[in-house]
N, C-alpha and C positions, 0 to 999 in steps of 0.2 A: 172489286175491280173498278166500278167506275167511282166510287172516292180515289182512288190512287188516280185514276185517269183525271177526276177532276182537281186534285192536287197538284197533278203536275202540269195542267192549263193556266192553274192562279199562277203558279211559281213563274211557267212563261209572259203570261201576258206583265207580272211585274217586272220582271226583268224589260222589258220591251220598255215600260213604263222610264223605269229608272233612265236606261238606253236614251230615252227621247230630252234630257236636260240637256243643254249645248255646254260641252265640257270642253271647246279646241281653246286653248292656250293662247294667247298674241304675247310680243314683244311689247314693251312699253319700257322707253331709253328716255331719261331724264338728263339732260346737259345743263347744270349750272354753271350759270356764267353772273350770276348774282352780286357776291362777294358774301353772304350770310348762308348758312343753311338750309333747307327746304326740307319742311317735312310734308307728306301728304296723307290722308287717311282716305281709303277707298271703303262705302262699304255696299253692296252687292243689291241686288233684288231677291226676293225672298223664293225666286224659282233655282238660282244658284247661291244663295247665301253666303256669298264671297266677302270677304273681309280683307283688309291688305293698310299695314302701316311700313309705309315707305321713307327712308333716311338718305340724302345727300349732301354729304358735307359740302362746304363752303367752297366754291373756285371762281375764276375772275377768266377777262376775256383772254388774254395770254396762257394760262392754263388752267380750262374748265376742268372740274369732273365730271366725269360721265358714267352713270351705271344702269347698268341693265335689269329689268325687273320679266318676270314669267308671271302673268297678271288671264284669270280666265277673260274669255269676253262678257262683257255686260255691260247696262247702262250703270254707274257706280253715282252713289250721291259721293261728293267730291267737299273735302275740308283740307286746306293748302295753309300752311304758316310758311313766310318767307320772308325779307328785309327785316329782319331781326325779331320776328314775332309776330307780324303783322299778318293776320288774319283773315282770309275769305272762305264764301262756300258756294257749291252749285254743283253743276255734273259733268261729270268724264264719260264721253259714248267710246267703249272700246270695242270697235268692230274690225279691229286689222294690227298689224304693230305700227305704233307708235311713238314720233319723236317729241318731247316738251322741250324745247328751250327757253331755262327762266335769263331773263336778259337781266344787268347789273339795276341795281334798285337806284331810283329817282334820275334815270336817264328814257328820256323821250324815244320812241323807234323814229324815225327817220321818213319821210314821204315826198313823194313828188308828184305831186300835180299838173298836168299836161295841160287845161285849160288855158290859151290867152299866151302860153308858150313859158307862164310863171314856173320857176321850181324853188319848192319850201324844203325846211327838212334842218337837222342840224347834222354837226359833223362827226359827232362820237360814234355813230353809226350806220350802216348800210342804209341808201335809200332805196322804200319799198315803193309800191304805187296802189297808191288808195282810187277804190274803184267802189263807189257808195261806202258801204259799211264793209265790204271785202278790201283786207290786207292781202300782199302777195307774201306768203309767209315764206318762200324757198322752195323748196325741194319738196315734194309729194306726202302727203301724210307726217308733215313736221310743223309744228303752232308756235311761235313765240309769245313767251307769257309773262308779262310783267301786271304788277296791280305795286303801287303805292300813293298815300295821301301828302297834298301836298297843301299850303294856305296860301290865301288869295286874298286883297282888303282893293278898295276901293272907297272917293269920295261919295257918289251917286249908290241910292240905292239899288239892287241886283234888279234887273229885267222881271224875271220871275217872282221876287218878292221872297227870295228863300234863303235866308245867310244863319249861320250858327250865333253871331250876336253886332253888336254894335259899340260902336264910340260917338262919342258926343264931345268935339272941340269948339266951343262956343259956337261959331256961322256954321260949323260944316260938319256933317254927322258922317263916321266911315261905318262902313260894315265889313263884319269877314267872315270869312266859312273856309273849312278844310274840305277838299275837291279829293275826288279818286279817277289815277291813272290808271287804266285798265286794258289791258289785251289779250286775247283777242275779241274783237266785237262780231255779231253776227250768230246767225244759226246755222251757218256752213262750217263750221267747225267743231271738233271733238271736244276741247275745252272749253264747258258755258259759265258763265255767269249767273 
């Protein structure tokens, strides 16, 4: 009797055990608005073992696609292909549901600066207001997320001392380097870098 009795202690206390993994579900809605496909790879920490490869075809500002995904919560390490291949990595905190909006590839987000009464920004899109390294992303638990590389040259060598190579025209030496557009910045937000 008390092996049966302690048989059925293990059974509960495992049970309990299992019970205690955080298994609640969030939304996570990806809105391309790119014009390429977006693919994402989620993969999990080793107390939920979540794995997740995620597909949105290709849509533009006039008609994005938008799909819905059932993703557990976790901190997920995060690998993104977007603008035709282009490749990054880092982390997705998924503690609630969430919106991504990938914005069209090699277009700037927009900002406006209040100091001194200046306002920057271009016109293809909504101006946000940068506030340090905080973007106003929209609407609550929703990130805009672009990342593309673009080139940069110049006569004087970089400030920093850092360029991918150089030119040599007789008097005048240029340098250039391929630079990365990235959003969003910051550790207040779900999508890191």
């Amino acid at each position: 009797m008390k092996k049966l009795s302690m048989l059925i202690l293990l059974v509960i206390v495992a049970s309990l055990l299992v019970a205690a993994i955080p298994t609640k579900m969030m939304r996570l809605t990806i809105i391309n608005k790119s014009g390429y496909d977006v693919y994402m790879k989620l993969e999990g920490s080793p107390v939920t073992e979540g794995y997740y490869y995620l597909t949105v075809p290709a849509g533009d500002r006039d008609e994005p696609m938008i799909k819905v995904f059932t993703v557990q919560g976790d901190l997920y390490k995060r690998t993104t292909w977007q603008c035709g291949g282009l490749e990054n990595t880092g982390d997705l905190v998924v503690d609630g549901n969430i919106r991504l909006t990938f914005l069209p590839c090699a277009e700037a987000q927009c900002w406006r600066l209040t100091t001194h009464g200046e306002l920057w920004g271009c016109e293809k899109d909504i101006p946000v207001t940068i506030i340090g390294a905080n973007y106003n992303q929209g609407e609550p638990r929703m990130e805009k997320v672009t990342y593309w590389k673009y080139f940069v040259y110049a006569a004087n060598w970089p400030k920093n001392n850092e360029a991918d190579g150089y030119w040599n025209f007789g008097c005048v030496q240029y340098w250039w380097d391929f630079k990365t557009y990235k959003l969003p910045l910051g550790c207040n937000f779900r999508y890191q870098y």
